[in-house]
DORO-427764 format. One record per residue (C-alpha): x negated, y, z negated; residue in one letter. Coordinates in Angstrom, 2 decimals, always signed. Layout:
N
<<X,Y,Z>,'A'>
...
// end
This chain:
82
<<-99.08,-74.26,+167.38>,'X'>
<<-102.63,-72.92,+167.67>,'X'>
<<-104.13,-72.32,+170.74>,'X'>
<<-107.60,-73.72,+169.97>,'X'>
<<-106.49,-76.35,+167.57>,'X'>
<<-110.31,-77.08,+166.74>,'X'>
<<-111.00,-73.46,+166.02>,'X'>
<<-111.78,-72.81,+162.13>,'X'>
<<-109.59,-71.46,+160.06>,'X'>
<<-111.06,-68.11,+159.45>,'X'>
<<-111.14,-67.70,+163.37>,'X'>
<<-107.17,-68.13,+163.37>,'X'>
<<-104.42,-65.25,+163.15>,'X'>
<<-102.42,-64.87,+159.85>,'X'>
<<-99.22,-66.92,+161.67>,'X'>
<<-101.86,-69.72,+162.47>,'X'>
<<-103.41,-69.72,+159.17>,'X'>
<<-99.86,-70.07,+157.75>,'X'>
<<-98.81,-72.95,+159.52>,'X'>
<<-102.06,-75.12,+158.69>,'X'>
<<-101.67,-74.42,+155.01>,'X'>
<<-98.01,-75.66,+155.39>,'X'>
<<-99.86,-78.76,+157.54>,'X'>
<<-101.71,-79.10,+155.07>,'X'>
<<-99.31,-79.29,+152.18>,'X'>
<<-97.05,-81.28,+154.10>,'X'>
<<-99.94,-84.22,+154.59>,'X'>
<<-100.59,-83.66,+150.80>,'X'>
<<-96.55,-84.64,+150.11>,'X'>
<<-96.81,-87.87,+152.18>,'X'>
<<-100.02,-89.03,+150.71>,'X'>
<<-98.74,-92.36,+148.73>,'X'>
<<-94.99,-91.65,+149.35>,'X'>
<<-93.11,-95.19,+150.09>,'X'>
<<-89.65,-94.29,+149.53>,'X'>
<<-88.31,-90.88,+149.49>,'X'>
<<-88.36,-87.83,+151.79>,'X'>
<<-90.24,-84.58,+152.65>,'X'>
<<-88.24,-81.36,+152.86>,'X'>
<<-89.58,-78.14,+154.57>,'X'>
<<-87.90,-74.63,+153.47>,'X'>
<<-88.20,-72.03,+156.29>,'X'>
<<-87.45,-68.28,+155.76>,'X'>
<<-87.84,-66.38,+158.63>,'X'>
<<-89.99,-68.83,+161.23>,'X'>
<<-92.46,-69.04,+158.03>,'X'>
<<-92.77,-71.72,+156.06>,'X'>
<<-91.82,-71.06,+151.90>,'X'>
<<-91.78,-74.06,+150.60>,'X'>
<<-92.40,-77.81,+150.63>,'X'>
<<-90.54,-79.95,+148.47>,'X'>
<<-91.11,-84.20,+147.95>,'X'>
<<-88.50,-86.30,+146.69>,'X'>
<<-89.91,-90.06,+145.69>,'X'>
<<-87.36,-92.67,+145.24>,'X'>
<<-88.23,-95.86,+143.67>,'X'>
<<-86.89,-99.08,+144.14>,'X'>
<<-86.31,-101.87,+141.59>,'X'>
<<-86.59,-105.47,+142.31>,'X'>
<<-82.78,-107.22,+141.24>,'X'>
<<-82.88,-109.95,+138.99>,'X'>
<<-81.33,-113.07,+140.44>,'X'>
<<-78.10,-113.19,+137.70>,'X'>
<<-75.56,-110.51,+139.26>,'X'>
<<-77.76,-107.69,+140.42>,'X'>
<<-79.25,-106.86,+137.16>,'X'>
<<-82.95,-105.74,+137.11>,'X'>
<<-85.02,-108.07,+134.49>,'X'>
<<-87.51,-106.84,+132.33>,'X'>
<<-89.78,-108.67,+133.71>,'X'>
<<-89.34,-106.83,+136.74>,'X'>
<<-89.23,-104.00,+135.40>,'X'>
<<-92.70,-104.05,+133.54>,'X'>
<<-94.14,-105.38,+136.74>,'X'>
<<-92.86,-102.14,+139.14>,'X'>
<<-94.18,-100.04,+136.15>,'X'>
<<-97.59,-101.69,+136.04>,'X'>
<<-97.52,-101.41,+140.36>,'X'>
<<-97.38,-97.57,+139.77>,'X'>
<<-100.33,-97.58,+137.02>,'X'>
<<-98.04,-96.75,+133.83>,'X'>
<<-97.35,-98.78,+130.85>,'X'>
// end
């Protein structure tokens, strides 16, 4: 972690600089995510790569488990597509 977390960016070592970006791509991953999971590659103590997994879950119809397509239309119109 930074020393002076308030400091600006440009007033931070390369190492410090590095770990806000990956901060900062991390926040950017969990922005809207309800179901699913945020994975952090390290190489080295430095961080390579973020990767976001979203799961999402369908509502079961009441007959045997089966997802209606009514329910279906409405989880697609919840996310904004048609």
């Amino acid at each position: 972690m930074p020393e002076n977390p308030g400091a600006k960016p440009s007033a931070l070592g390369p190492a410090e600089r590095n770990l806000e970006e990956a901060l900062d791509h991390i926040r950017t991953a969990l922005r809207g995510l309800r179901f699913g999971e945020i994975s952090v590659i390290l190489q080295d103590g430095v961080v390579v790569q973020v990767e976001r997994t979203e799961r999402t879950r369908l509502q079961r119809g009441a007959r045997k488990g089966r997802l209606t397509v009514s329910a279906y239309r409405k989880s697609l119109q919840e996310k904004g597509t048609s």
